[in-house]
PDB file of N, CA, C and O in Angstrom, chain B, residues numbered from 101:
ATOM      1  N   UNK B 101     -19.265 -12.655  10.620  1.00  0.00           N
ATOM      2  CA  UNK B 101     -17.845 -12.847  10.316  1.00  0.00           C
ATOM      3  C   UNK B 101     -17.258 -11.541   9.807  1.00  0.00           C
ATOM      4  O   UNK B 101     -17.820 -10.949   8.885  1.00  0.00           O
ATOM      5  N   UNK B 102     -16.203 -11.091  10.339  1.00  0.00           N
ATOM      6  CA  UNK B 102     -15.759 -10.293   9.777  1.00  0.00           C
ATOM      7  C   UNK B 102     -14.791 -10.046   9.096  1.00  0.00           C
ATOM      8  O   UNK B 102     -13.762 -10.606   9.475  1.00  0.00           O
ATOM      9  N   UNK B 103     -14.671  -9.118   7.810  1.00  0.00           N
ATOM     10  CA  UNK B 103     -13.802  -9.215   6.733  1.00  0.00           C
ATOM     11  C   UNK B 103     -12.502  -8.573   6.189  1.00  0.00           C
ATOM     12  O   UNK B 103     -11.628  -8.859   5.370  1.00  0.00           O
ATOM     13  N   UNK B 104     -12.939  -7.101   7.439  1.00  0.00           N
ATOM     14  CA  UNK B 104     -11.856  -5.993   7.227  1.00  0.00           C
ATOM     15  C   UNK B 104     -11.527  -5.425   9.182  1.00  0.00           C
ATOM     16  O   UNK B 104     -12.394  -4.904   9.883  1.00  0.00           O
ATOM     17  N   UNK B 105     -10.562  -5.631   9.488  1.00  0.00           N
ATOM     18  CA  UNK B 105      -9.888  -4.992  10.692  1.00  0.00           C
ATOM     19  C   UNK B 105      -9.316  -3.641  10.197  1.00  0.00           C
ATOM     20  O   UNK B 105      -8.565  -3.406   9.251  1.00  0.00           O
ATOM     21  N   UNK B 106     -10.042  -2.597  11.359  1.00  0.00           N
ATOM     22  CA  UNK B 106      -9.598  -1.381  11.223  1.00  0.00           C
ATOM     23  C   UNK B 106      -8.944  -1.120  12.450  1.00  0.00           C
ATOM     24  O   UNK B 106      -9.218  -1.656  13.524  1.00  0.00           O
ATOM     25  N   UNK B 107      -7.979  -0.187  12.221  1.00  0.00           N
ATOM     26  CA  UNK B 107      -7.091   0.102  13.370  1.00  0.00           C
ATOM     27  C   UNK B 107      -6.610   1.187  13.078  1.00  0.00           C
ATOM     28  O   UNK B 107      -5.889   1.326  12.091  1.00  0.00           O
ATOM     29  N   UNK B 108      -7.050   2.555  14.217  1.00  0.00           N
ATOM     30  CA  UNK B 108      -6.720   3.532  14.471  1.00  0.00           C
ATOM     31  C   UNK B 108      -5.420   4.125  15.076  1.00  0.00           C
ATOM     32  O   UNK B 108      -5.126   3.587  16.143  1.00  0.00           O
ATOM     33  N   UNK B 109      -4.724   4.919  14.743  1.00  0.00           N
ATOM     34  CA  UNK B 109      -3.333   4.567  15.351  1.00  0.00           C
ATOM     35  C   UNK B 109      -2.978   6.405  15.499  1.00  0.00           C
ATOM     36  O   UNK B 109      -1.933   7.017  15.721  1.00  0.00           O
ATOM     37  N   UNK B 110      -4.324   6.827  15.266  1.00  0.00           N
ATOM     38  CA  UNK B 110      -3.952   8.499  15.698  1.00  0.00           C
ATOM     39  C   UNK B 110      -3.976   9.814  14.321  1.00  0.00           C
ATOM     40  O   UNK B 110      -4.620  10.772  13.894  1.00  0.00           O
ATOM     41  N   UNK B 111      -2.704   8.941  14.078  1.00  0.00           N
ATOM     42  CA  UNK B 111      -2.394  10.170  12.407  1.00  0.00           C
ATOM     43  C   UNK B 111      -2.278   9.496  11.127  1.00  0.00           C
ATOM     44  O   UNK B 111      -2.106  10.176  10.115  1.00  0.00           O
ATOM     45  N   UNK B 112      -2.387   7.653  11.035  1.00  0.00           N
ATOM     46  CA  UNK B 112      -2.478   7.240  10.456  1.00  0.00           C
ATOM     47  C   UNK B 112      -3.871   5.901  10.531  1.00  0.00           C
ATOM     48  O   UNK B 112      -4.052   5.688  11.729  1.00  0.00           O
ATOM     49  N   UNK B 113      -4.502   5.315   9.975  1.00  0.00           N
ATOM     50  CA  UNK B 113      -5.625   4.318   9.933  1.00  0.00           C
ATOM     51  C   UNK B 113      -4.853   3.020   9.176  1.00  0.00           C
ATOM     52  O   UNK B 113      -4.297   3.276   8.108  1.00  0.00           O
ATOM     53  N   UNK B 114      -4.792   1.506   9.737  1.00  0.00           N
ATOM     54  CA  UNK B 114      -4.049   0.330   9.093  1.00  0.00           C
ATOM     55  C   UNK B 114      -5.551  -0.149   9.074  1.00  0.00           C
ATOM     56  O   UNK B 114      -6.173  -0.313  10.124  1.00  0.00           O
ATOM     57  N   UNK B 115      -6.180  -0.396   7.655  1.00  0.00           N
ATOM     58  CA  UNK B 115      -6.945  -1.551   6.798  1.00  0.00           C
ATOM     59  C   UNK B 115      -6.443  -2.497   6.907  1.00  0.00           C
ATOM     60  O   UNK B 115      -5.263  -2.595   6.572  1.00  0.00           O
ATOM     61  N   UNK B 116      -7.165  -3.604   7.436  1.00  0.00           N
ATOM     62  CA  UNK B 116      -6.671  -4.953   6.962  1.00  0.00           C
ATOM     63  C   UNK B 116      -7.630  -5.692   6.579  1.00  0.00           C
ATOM     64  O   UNK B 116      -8.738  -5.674   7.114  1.00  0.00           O
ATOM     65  N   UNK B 117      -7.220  -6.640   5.328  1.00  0.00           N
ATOM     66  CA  UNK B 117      -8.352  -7.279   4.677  1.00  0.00           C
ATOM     67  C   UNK B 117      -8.035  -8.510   5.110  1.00  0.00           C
ATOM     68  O   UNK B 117      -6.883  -8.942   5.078  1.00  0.00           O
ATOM     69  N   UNK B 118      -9.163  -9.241   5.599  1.00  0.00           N
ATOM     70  CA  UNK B 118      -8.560 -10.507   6.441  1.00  0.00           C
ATOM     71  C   UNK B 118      -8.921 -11.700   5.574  1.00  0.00           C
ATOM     72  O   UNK B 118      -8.782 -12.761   6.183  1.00  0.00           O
ATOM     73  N   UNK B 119      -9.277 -11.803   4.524  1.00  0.00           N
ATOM     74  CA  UNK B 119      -9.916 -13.096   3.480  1.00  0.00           C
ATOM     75  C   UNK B 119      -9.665 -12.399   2.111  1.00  0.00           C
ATOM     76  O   UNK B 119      -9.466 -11.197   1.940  1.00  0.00           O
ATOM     77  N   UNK B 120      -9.712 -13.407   1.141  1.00  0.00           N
ATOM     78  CA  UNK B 120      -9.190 -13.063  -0.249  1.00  0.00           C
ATOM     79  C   UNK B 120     -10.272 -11.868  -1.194  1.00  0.00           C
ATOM     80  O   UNK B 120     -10.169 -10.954  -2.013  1.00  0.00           O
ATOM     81  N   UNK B 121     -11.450 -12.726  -0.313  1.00  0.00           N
ATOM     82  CA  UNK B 121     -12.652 -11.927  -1.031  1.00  0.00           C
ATOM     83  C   UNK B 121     -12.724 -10.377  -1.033  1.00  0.00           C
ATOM     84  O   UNK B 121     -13.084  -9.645  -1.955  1.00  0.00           O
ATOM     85  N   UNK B 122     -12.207  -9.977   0.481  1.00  0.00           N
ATOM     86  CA  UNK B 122     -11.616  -8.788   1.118  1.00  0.00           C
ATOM     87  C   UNK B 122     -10.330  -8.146  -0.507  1.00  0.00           C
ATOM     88  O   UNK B 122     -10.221  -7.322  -1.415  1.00  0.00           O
ATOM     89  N   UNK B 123      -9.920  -8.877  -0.088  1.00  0.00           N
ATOM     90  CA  UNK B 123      -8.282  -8.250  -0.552  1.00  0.00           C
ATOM     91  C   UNK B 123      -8.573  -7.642  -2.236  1.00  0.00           C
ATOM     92  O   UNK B 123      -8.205  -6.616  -2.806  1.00  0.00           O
ATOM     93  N   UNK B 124      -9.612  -9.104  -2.781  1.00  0.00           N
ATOM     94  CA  UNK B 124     -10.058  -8.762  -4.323  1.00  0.00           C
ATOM     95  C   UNK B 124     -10.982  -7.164  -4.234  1.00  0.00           C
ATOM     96  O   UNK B 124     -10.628  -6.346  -5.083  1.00  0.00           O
ATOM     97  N   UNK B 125     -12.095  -6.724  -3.284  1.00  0.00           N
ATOM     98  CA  UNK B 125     -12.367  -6.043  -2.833  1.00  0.00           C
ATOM     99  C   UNK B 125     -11.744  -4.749  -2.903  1.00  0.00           C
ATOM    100  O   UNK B 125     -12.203  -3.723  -3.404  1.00  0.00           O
ATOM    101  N   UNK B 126     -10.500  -4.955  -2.262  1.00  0.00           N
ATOM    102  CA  UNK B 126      -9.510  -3.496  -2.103  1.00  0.00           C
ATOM    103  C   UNK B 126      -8.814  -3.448  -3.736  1.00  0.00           C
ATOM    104  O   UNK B 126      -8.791  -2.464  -4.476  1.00  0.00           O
ATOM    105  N   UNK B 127      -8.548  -4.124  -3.878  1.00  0.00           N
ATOM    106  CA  UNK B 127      -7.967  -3.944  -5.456  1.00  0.00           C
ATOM    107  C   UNK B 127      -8.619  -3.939  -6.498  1.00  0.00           C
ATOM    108  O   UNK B 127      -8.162  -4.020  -7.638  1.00  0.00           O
ATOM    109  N   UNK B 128      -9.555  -3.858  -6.229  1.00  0.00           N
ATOM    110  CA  UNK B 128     -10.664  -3.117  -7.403  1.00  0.00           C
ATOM    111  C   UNK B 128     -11.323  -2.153  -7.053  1.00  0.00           C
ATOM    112  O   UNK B 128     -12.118  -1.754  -7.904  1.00  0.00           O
ATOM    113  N   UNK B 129     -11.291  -1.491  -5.890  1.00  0.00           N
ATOM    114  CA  UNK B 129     -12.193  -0.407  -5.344  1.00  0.00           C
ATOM    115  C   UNK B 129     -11.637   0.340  -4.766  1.00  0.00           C
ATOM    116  O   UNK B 129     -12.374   0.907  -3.959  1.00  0.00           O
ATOM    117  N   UNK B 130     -10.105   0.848  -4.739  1.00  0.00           N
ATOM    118  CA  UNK B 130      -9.211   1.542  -3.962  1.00  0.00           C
ATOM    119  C   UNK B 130      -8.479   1.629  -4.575  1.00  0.00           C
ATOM    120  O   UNK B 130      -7.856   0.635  -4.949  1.00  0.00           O
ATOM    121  N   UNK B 131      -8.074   3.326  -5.140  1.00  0.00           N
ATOM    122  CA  UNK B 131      -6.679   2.939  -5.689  1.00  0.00           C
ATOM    123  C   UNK B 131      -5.304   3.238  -4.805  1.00  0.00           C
ATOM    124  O   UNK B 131      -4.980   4.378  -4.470  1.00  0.00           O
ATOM    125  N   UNK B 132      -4.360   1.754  -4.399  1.00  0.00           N
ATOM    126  CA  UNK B 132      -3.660   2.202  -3.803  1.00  0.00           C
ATOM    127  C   UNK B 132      -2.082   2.163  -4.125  1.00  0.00           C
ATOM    128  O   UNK B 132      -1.997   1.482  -5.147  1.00  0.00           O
ATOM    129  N   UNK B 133      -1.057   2.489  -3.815  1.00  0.00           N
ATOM    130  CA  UNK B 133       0.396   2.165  -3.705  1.00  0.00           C
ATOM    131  C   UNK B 133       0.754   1.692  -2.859  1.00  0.00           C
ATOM    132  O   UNK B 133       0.396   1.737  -1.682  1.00  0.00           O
ATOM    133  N   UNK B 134       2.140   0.746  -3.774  1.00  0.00           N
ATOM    134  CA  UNK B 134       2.504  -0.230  -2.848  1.00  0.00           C
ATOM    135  C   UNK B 134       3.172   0.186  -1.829  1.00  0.00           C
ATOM    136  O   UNK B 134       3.654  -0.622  -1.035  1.00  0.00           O
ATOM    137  N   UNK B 135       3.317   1.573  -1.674  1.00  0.00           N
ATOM    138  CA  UNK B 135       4.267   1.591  -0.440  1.00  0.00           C
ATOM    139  C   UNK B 135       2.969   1.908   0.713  1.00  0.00           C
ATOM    140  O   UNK B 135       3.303   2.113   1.880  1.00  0.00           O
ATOM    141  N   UNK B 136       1.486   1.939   0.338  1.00  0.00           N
ATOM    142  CA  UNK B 136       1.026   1.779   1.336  1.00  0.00           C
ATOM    143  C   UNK B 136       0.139   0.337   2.112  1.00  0.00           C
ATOM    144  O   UNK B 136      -0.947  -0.023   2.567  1.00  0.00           O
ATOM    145  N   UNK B 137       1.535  -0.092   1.842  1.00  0.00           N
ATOM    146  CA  UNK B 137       1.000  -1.736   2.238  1.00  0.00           C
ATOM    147  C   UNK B 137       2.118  -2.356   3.145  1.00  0.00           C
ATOM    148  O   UNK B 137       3.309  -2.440   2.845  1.00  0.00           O
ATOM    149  N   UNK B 138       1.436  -2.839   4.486  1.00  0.00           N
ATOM    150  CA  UNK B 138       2.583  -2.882   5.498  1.00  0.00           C
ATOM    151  C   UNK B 138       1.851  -4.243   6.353  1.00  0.00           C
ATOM    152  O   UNK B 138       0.692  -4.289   6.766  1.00  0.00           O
ATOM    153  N   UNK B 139       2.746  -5.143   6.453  1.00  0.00           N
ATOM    154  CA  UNK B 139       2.154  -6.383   6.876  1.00  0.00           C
ATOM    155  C   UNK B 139       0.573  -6.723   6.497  1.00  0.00           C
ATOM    156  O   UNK B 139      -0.274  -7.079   7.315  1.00  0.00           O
ATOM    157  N   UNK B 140       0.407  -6.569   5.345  1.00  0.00           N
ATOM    158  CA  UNK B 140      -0.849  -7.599   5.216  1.00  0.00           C
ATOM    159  C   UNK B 140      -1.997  -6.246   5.295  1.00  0.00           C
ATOM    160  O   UNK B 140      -3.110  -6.530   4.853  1.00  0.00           O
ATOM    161  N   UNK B 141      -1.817  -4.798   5.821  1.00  0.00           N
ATOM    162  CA  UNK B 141      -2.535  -3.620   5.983  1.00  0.00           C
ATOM    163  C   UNK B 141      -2.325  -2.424   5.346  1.00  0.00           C
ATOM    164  O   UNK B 141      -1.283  -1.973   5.819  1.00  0.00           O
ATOM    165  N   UNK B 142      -2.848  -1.533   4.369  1.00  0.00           N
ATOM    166  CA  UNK B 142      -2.529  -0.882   4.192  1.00  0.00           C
ATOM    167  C   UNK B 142      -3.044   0.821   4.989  1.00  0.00           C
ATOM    168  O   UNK B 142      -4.055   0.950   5.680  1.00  0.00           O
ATOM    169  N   UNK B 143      -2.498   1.448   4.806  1.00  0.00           N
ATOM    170  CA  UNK B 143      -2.563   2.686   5.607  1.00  0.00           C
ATOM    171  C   UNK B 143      -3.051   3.533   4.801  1.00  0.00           C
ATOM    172  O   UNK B 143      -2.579   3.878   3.718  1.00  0.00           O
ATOM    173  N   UNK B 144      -4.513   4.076   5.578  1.00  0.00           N
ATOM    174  CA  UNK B 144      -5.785   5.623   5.285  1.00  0.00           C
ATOM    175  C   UNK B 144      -5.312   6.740   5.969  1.00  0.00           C
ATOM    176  O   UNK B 144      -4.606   6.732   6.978  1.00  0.00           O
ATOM    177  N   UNK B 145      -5.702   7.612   5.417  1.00  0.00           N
ATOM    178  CA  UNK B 145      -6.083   9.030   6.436  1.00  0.00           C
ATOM    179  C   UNK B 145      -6.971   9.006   7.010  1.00  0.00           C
ATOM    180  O   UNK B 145      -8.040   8.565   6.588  1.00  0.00           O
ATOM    181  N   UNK B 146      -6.745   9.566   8.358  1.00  0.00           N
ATOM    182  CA  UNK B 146      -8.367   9.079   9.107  1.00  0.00           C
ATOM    183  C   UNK B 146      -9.440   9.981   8.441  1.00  0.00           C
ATOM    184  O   UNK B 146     -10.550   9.858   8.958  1.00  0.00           O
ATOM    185  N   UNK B 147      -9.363  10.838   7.436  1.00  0.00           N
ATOM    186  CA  UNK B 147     -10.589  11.133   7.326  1.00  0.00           C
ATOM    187  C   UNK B 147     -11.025  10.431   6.189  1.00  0.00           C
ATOM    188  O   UNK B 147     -12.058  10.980   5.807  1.00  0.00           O
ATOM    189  N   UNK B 148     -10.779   9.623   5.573  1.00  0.00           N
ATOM    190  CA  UNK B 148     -11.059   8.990   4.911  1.00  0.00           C
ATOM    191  C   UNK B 148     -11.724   7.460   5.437  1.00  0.00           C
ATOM    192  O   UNK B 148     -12.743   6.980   4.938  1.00  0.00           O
ATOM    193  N   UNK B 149     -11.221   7.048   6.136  1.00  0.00           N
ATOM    194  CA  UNK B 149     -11.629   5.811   6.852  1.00  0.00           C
ATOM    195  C   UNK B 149     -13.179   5.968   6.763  1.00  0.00           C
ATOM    196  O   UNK B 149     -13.645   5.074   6.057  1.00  0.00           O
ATOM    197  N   UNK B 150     -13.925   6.637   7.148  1.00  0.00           N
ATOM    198  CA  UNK B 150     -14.841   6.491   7.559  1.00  0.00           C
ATOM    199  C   UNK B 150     -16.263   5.955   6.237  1.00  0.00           C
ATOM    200  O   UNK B 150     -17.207   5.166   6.202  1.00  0.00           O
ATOM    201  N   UNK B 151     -15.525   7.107   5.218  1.00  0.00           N
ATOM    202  CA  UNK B 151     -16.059   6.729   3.930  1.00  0.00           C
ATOM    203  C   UNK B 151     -15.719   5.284   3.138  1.00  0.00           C
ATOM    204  O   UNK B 151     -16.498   4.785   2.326  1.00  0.00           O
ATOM    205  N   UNK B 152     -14.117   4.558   3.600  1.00  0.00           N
ATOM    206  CA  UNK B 152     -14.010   3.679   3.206  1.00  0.00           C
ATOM    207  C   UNK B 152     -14.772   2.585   3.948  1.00  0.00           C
ATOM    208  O   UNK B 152     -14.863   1.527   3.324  1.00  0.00           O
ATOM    209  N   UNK B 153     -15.324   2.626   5.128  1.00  0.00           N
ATOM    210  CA  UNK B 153     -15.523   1.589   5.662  1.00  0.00           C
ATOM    211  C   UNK B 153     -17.563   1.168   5.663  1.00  0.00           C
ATOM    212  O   UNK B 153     -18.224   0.164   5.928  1.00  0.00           O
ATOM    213  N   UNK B 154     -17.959   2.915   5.106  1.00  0.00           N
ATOM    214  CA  UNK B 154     -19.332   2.499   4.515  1.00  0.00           C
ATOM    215  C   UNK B 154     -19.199   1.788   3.146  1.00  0.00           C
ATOM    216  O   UNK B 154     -20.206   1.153   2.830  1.00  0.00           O
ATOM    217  N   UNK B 155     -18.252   1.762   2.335  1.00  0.00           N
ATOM    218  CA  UNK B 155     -18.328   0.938   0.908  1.00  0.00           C
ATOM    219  C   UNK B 155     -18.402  -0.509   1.152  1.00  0.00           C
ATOM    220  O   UNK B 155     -19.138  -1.351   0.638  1.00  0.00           O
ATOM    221  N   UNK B 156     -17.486  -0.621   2.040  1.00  0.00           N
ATOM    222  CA  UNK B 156     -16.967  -1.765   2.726  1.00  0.00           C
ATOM    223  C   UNK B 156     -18.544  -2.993   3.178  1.00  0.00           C
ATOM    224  O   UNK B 156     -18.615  -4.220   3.109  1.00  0.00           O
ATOM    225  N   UNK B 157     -19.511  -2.024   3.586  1.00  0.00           N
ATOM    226  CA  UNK B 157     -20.449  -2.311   4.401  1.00  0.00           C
ATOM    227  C   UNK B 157     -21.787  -2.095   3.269  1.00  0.00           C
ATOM    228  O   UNK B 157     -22.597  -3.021   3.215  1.00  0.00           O
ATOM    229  N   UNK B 158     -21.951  -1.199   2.613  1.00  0.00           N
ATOM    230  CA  UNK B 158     -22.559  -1.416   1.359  1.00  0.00           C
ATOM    231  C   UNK B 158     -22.080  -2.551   0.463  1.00  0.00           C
ATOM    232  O   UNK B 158     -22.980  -2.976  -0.261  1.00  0.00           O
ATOM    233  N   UNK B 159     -20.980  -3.116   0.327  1.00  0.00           N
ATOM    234  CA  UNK B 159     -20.657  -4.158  -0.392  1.00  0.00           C
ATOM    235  C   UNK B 159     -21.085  -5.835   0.306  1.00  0.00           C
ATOM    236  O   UNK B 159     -20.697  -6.887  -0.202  1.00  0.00           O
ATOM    237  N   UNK B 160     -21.839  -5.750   1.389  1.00  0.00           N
ATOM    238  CA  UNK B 160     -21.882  -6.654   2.164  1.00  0.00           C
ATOM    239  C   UNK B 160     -20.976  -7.207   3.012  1.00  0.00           C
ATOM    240  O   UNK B 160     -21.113  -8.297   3.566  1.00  0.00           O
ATOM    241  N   UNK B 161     -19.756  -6.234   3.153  1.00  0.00           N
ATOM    242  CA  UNK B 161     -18.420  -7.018   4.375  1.00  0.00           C
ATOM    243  C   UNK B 161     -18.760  -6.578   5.539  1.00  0.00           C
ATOM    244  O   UNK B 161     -19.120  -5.421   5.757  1.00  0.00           O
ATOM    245  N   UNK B 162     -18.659  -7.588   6.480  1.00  0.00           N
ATOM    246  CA  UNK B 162     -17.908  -7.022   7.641  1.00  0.00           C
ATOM    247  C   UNK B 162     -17.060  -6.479   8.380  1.00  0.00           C
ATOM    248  O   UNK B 162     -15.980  -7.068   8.418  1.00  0.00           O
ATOM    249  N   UNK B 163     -17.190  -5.195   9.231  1.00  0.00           N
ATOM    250  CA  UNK B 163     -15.816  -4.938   9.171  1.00  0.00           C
ATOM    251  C   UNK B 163     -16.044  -4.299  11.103  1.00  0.00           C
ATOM    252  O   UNK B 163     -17.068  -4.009  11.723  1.00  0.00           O
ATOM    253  N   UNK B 164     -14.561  -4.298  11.523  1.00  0.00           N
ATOM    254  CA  UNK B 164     -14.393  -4.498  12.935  1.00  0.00           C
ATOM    255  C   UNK B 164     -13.947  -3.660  13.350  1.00  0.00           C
ATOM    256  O   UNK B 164     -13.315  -3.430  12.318  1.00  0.00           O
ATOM    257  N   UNK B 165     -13.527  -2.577  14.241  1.00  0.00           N
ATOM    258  CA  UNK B 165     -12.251  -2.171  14.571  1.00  0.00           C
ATOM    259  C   UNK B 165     -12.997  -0.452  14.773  1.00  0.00           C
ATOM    260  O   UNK B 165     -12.467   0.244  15.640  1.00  0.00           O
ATOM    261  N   UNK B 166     -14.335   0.240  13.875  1.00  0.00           N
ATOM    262  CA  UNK B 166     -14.312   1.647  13.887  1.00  0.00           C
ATOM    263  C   UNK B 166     -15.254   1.926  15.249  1.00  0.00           C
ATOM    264  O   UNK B 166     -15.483   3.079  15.615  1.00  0.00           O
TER     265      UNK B 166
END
């Protein structure tokens, strides 16, 4: 099952946490602003993605999209 949809979009990366467990997840382990939160996803730098999405996977989530 998976927990986090990633989506590449070039110059920007949209996270999406698809379950609550997810979302509690990002808000304790990310610090982010609200303006980077856009339908339900918030937006990485792609060079960052990559590091976010091993925490993601060390934490036991699933995640889709890299």
């Amino acid at each position: 099952m998976d927990d986090f949809q990633i989506e590449n979009h070039g110059s920007v990366v949209m996270v999406r946490p698809l379950n609550d467990a997810a979302r509690a997840w990002v808000d304790e382990n990310v610090g982010l602003e609200d303006w980077q939160w856009l339908g339900g996803a918030f937006a990485c730098e792609p060079r960052m993605v990559e590091h976010l999405a091993a925490g993601m996977v060390d934490a036991g989530f699933g995640v889709v999209g890299l």
